[in-house]
N, C-alpha and C positions, 0 to 999 in steps of 0.2 A: 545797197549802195546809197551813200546820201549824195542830195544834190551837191552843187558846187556852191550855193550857199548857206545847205546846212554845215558843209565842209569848211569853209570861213568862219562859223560861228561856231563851230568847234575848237579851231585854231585858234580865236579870239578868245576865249573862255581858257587856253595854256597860257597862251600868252598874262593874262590879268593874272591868273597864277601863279606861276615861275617869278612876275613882279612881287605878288605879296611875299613871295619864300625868298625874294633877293632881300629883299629890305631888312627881312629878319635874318639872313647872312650877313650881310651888311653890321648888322647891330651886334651879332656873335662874334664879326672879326674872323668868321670865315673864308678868308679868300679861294681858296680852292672851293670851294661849292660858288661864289659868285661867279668865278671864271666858266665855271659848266655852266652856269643858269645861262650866263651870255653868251656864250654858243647855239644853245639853245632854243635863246629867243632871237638871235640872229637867223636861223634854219627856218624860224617861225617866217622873220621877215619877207624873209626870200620866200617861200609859199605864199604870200599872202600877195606879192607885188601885184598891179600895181599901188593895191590899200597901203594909207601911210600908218600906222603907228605912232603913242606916245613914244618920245624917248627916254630911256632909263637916265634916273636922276643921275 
């Protein structure tokens, strides 16, 4: 079991992720895959409270 801050920092490292894969949805004109990314990292958010997050451009 990881701690509760390896568990943030795991969460942190999807989160940066799912950002680099929106932006290239983003640029494809993907909407259906941006709308999951951001579900996604919303579920992130809510894990993560009370840690703030950037927010998606």
């Amino acid at each position: 079991m990881p701690t509760d801050k390896q568990y943030d920092g795991q969460l942190i490292e999807e989160y940066s992720r799912l950002k680099r894969i929106r932006e290239i949805a983003l640029k494809e004109n993907a909407t259906q895959t941006v709308k999951e990314i951001d579900i996604e990292i919303s579920y992130i958010k809510l894990k993560l409270q009370p840690l703030k997050l950037p927010e998606i451009n």
